[in-house]
C-alpha positions in Angstrom: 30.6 -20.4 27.8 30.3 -18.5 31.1 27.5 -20.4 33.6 24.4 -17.7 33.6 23.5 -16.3 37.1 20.4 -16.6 38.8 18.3 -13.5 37.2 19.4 -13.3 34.2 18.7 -14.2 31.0 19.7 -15.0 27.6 18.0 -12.7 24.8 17.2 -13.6 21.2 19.3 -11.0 19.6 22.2 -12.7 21.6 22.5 -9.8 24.1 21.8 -10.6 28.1 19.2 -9.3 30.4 19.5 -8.7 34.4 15.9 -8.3 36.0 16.1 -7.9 39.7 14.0 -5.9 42.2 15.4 -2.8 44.8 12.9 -0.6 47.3 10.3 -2.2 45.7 11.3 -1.3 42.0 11.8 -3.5 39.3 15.2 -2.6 36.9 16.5 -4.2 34.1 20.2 -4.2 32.7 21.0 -5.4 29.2 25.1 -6.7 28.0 26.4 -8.2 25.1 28.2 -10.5 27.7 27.6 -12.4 30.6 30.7 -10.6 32.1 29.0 -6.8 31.1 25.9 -7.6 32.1 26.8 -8.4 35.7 29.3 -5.5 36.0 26.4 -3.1 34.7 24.4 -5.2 37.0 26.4 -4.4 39.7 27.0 -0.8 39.3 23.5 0.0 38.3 22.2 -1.3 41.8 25.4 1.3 43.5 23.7 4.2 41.9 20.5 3.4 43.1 21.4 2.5 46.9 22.9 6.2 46.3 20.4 8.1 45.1 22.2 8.4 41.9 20.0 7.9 38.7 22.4 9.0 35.6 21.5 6.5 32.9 19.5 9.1 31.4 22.3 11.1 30.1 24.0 8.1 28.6 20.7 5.8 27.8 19.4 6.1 24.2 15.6 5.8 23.6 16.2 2.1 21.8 17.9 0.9 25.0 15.5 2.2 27.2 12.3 0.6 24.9 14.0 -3.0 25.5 13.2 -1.9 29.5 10.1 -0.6 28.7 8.8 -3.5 26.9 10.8 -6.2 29.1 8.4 -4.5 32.1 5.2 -4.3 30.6 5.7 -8.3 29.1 2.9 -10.6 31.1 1.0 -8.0 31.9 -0.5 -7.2 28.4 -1.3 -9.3 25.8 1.1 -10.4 22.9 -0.5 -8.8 20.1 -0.2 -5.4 21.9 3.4 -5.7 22.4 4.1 -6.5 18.7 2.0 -3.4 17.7 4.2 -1.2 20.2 7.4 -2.4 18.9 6.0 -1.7 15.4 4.7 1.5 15.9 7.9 2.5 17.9 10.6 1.0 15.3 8.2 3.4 12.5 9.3 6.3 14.9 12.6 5.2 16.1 13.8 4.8 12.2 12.9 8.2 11.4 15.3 11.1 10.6 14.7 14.0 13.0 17.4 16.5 11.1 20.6 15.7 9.5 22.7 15.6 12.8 19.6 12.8 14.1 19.8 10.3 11.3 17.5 8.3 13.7 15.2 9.6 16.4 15.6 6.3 18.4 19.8 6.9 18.8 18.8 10.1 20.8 19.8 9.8 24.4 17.1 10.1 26.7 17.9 13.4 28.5 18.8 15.6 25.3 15.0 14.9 23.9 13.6 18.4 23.7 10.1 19.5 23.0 11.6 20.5 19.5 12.8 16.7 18.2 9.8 16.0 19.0 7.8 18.3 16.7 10.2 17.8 13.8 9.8 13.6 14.4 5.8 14.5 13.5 7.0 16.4 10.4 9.1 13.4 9.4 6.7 11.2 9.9 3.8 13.1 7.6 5.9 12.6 4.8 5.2 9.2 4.6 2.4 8.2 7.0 -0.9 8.9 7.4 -2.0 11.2 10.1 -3.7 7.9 12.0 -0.2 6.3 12.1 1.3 9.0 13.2 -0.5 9.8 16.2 -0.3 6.0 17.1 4.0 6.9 17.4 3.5 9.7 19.2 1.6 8.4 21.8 3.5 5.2 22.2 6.4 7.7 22.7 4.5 9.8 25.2 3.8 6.7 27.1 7.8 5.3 27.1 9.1 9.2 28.3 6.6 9.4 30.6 8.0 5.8 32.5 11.5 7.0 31.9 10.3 10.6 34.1 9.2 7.9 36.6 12.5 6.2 36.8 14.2 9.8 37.3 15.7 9.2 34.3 14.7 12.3 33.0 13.1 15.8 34.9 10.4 16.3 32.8 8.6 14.8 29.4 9.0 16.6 26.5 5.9 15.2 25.1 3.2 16.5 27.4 1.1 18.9 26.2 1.7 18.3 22.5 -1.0 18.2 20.3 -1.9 15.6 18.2 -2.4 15.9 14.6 -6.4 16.7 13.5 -7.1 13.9 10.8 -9.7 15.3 8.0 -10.4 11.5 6.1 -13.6 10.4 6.9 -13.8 8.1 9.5 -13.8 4.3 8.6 -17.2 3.5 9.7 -18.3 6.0 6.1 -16.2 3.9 4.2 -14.6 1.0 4.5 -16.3 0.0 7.8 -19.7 1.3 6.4 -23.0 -0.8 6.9 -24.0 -2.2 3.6 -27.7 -1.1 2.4 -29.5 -4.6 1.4 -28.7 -4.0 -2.0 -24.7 -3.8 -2.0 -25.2 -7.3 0.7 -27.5 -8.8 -2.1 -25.3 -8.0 -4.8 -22.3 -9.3 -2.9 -23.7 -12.9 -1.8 -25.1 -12.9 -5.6 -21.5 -12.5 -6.8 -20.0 -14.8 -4.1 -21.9 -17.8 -4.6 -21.6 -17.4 -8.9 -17.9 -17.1 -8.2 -17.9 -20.1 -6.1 -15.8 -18.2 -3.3 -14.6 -20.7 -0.9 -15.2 -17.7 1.9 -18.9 -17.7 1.7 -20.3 -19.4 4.5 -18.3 -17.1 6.4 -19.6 -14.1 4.7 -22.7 -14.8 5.7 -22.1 -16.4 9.2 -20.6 -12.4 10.1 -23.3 -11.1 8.8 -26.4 -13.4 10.9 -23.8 -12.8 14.3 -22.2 -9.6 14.2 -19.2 -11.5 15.3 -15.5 -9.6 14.6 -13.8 -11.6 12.0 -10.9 -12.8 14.3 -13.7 -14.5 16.5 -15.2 -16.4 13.4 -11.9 -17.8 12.7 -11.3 -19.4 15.9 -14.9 -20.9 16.1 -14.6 -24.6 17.1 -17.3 -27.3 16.5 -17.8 -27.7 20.4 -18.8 -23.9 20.8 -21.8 -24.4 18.7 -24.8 -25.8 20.3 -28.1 -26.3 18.9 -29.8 -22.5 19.5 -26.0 -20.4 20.8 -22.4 -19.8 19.5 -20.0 -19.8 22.7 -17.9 -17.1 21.6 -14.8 -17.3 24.2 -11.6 -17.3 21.8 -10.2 -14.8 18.9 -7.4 -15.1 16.3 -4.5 -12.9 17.2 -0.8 -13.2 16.6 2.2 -14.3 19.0 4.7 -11.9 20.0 7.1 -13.2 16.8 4.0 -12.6 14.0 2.7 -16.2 13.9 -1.0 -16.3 13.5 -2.6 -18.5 16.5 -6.0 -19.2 18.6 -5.9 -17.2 21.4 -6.7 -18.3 25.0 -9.1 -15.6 25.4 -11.0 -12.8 23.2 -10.4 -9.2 22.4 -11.5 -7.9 26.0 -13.3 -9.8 28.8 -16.5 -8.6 27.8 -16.2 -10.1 24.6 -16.8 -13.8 25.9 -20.2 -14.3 25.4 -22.9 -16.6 24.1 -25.3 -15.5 21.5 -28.7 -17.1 20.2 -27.8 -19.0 16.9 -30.2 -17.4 14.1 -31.0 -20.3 11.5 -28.7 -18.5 8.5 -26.1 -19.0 11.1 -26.4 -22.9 11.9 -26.7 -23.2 8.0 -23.5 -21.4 7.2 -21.3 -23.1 9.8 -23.2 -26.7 8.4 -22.4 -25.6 5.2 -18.7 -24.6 5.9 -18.5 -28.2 8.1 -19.5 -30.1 4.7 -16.8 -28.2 2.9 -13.8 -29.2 5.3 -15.4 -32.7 5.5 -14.6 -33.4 1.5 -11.6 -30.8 1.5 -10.0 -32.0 4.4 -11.4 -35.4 5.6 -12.2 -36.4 9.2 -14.9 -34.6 11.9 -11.6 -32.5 13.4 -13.5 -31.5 16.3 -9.9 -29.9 17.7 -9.7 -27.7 14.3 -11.8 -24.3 13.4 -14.7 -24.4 11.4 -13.7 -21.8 9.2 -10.4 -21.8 7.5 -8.7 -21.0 4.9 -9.1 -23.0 1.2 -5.7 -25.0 2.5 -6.9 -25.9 5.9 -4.8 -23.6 8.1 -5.9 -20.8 9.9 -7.9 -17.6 8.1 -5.6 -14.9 6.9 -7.1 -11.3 7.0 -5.2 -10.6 3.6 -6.4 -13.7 1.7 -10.5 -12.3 3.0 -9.4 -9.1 2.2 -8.6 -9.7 -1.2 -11.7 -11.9 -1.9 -13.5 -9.5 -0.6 -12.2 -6.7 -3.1 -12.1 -8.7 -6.4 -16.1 -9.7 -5.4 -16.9 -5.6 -4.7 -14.9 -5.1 -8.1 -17.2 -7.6 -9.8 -20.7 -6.6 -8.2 -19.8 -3.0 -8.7 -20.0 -1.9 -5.7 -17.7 0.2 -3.3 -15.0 -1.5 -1.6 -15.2 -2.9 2.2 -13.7 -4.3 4.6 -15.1 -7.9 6.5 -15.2 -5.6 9.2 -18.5 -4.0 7.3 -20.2 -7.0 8.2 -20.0 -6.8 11.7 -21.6 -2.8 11.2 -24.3 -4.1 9.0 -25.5 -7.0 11.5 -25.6 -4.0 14.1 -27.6 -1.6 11.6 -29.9 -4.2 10.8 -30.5 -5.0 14.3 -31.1 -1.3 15.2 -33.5 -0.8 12.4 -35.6 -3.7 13.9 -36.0 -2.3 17.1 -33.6 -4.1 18.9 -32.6 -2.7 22.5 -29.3 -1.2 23.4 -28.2 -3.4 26.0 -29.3 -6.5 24.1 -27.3 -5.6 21.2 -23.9 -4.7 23.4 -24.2 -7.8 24.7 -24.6 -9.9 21.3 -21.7 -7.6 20.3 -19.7 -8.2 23.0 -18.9 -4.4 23.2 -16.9 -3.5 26.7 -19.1 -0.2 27.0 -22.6 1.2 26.2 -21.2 3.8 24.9 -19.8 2.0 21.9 -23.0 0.5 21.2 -24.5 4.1 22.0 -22.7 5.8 19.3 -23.7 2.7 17.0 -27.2 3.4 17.7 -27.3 7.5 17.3 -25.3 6.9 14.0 -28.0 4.4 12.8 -30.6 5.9 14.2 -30.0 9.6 12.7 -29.4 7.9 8.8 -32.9 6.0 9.6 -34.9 9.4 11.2 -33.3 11.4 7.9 -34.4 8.6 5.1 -38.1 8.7 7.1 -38.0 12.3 7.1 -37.7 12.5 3.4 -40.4 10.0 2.8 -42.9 12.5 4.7 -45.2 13.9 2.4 -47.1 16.9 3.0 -49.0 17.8 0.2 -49.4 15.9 -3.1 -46.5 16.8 -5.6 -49.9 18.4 -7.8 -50.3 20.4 -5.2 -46.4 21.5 -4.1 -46.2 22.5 -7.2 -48.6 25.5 -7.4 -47.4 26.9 -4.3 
């Protein structure tokens, strides 16, 4: 096996990677070889002491992602990087027209305006309009750094239009604030059903805490009146499910005042793993799933359904929580900025459009309670 220079690198699929840097730029050159990587290598830095930038003609969209990805790894998170490669392989797979079986084997520099508006057609036949927007705009971003590489003269995607999406927005449905009712009638059914998920359920609904920050709660972040929030659940670039080092955005670190539901849920989840699981594991979250590992948003999700299904009421999602902690809040009188800050939102304006929705359902039901004139009276007028 060939010894492999200084620079480069072996990649998982078995291929080889060149990084090096020229006026200041960054490139990257991909081989199947040792041998083709340096020759590419090699000519790719002639070009570019010439002037000469040709790779878009012969460069296919997949090749040029690898680049695109390779350059923005480090500088943004994991997670993100395993959404863009799933939202691009969703676009790349698809058939633009029957001489483009796939819309990532188009070379870069013969990817008109056109493609582009038939990849959106071939994507609404199977995805919803949300995803679809998501492709296009993870392909806007990858042709816009290939027209700063001078790989192409212009992007084909500016100026297209997104599609309009007519569903209601999540926050009406599955995301909706539940009235006191549909949370009564879902702890009711929880604790009859013995669901192992209950302390949680009711820890997210005494924090407003995202689910992903629940589940990487340790026993040291609790004190005796605040929750250190200051990790989240997320997933490596491979898919594994781990603790993060840090939480969703920097503003999401945060300590909160412990309500007393709180402390009893997490004392209550903490006597669970102690006769499920044995030992204090101070190293180990508090909440987990029934086996001990960490929780897994489809095992929630699904406990979360069959319990709607059995109170009768409309389906959620643990994210509803989070939205009914924050309506509850607003209802009570609780300032703005207090409440970004216990949500950990990175702008006002999040918790400003919280408060306006809230606020608007509360001014309506009020409104309707007004009452004039007696009924008797109304009705002689």
């Amino acid at each position: 096996m060939p010894k492999i220079p200084a620079g480069m690198r072996k990649r998982p699929d078995g291929g080889y990677e060149c990084r090096f840097t020229l006026r200041g730029r960054r490139y990257s050159v991909y081989g199947k070889s040792v041998r083709e990587c340096t020759e590419k290598t090699e000519k790719r830095r002639r070009e570019i002491e010439a002037g000469i930038n040709r790779e878009g003609k012969t460069l296919t969209l997949d090749e040029y992602f690898l680049r695109w990805e390779s350059a923005r790894t480090g500088s943004v998170r994991d997670s993100t990087l395993r959404t863009e490669r799933y939202i691009y392989r969703v676009a790349a797979d698809t058939a633009v027209d029957s001489a483009v079986p796939r819309f990532g084997a188009l070379r870069l520099d013969d990817i008109s305006r056109q493609h582009l508006v038939l990849l959106q057609n071939g994507l609404r036949r199977v995805y919803s309009v949300s995803t679809i927007n998501r492709c296009m705009s993870v392909i806007k971003a990858i042709l816009e750094s290939a027209l700063e590489e001078r790989l192409i003269l212009w992007n084909p995607s500016k100026g297209l239009r997104l599609l309009k999406d007519t569903k209601k927005p999540p926050r009406e449905t599955i995301h909706r604030a539940l009235t006191p009712e549909e949370t009564q009638a879902f702890l009711r059914e929880a604790e009859q059903c013995g669901s192992w998920y209950l302390p949680l359920y009711r820890f997210l609904l005494n924090t407003g805490c995202r689910f992903g920050e629940a589940g990487a709660l340790l026993p040291g972040d609790v004190g005796a009146d605040s929750i250190c929030i200051q990790r989240t659940l997320t997933r490596s670039l491979d898919g594994k499910l781990i603790i993060g080092n840090e939480t969703k955005t920097g503003h999401s670190a945060r300590t909160i005042p412990a309500r007393s539901a709180a402390l009893a849920a997490i004392r209550e989840q903490r006597e669970k793993n102690t006769r499920c699981f044995g030992g204090a594991e101070e190293d180990k979250p508090i909440f987990r799933a029934p086996r001990g590992g960490l929780l897994g948003a489809r095992c929630v999700k699904k406990d979360i359904d069959e319990l709607c299904k059995a109170a009768g009421i409309e389906r959620f999602s643990a994210h509803a929580f989070r939205d009914t902690f924050a309506t509850r809040a607003v209802e009570s009188g609780m300032q703005a900025k207090t409440l970004q800050e216990i949500l950990g939102h990175a702008d006002i304006g999040i918790t400003m459009n919280l408060y306006a929705h809230v606020m608007e359902s509360t001014k309506r039901r009020q409104m309707d309670a007004v009452e004039v004139l007696p009924a008797a009276a109304l009705s002689i007028i």
